[in-house]
N, C-alpha and C positions, 0 to 999 in steps of 0.2 A: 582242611585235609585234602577235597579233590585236587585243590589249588595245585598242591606241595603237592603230591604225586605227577600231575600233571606236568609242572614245572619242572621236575627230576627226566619224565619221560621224555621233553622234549631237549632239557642238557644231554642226555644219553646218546639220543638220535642227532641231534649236530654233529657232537664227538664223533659217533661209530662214523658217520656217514659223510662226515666234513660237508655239513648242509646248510643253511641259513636257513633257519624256520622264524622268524621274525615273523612272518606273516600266523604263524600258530600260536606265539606268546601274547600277538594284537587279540586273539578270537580267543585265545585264557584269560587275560585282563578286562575283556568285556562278555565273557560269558563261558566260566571253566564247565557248566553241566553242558553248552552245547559244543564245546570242543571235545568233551569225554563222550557223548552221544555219535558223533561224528567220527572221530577215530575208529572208534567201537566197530564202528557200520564198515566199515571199509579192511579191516582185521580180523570178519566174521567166516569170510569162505575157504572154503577147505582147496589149501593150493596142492594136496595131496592128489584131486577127482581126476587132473587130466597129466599128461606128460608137462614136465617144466618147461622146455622149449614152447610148446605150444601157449603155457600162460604167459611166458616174458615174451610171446611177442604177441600177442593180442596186446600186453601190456606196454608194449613200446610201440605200439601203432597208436592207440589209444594216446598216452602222453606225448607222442611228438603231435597230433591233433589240436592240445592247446599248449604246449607249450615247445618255448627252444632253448633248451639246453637245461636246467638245475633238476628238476624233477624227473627229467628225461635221465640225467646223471645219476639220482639217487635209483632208481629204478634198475639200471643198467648194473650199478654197482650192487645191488642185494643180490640178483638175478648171478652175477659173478659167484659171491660168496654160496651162492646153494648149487654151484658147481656147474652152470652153462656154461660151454666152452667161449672160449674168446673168439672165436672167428663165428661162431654163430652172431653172438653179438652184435658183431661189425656186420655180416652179413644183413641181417634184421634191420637194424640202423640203415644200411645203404639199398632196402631193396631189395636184395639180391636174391629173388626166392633158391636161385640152384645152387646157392652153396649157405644158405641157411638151414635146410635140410627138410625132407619131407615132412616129418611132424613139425615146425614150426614154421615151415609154409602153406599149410594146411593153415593154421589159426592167421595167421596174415595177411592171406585172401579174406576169410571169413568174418576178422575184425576190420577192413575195408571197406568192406562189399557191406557192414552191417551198420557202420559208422557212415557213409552214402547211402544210405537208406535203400540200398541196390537189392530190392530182395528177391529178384530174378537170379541174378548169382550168387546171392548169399542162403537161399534154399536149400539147393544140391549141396554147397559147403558143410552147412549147420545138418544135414543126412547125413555126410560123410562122417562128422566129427561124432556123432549120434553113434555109427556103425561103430566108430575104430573106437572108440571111448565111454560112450555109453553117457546118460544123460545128464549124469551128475558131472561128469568132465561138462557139456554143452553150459551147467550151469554155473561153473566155476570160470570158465571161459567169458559168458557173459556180466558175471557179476566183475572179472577185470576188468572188463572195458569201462564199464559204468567206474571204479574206484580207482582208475590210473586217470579218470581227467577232475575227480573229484578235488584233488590239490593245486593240480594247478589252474583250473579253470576259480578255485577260493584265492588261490595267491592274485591273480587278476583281480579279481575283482573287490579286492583290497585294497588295491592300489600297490602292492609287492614287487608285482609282476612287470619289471620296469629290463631287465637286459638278457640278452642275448648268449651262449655262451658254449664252447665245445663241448663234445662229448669224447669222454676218454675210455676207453678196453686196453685192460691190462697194461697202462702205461703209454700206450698210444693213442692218438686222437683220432678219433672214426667219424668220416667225412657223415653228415647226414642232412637232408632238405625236411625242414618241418609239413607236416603232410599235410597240404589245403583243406580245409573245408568244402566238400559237397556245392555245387553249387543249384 
């Protein structure tokens, strides 16, 4: 029965999302209690605690980190549908804190500076987002970072994680550089 539910919830999420989850039907075929324990985890935070902008782009900082383009796609596309504007998007995507807008260049900084382990500038950040937002935003904040590289850092290391691929807003493709790794 987990099987068939699971295996409905991932027909579902292709369809809505036009996604290739192949790498999720590999990790339901050899072990449907740890793909349902896994999703679970990453479905559990409340994206209500902080402003939307701020979560999609901790969240696309976060996913461009380990991956380039499909996850980073699906991400960009939910973030669409619960009504972030399209040129924040694209802004996020290319960088561009002055026309991403303050509240999701606050989190953009913060998810950088947190994901480089920079915690000289990610201190006063993580105060800031404390002040304007209060804690439970700080922890909603962090638990996307941690659950935007959760898929695709599993699709890698599956073996999935094989191409490269644009990212589209609203019909257009938005230029974007996968973000390095810390060194």
């Amino acid at each position: 029965m987990l099987k068939t539910m699971l295996r409905r919830w991932i027909d579902k999420f292709e369809r809505t999302w036009k996604y290739d989850a192949s790498y999720m039907r590999y990790v339901l075929e050899q072990s449907p209690g740890s793909l349902f324990k896994f999703s679970m985890g990453t479905q559990a935070m409340d994206r209500t605690a902080a402003p939307m902008e701020a979560i999609v782009a901790a969240g696309v900082v976060s996913s461009l980190r380990e991956d380039c383009g499909p996850c980073t796609q699906v991400g960009i596309d939910i973030a669409a549908a619960n009504g972030v504007k399209p040129e924040v998007l694209r802004a996020i995507l290319a960088g561009d804190e002055g026309a991403m807008g303050e509240t999701a260049a606050l989190a953009y900084r913060f998810a950088r500076a947190s994901l480089d382990r920079d915690m000289e500038a990610a201190d006063p950040l993580r105060d800031e987002i404390v002040r304007r937002w209060g804690e439970k935003a700080l922890v909603a904040i962090g638990l996307t970072l941690v659950a935007s590289r959760m898929y695709p850092t599993l699709k890698y290391a599956l073996g999935f994680g094989k191409t490269c691929s644009k990212v589209v807003v609203a019909g257009e493709t938005a230029p974007f550089t996968p973000l390095a790794k810390a060194a």
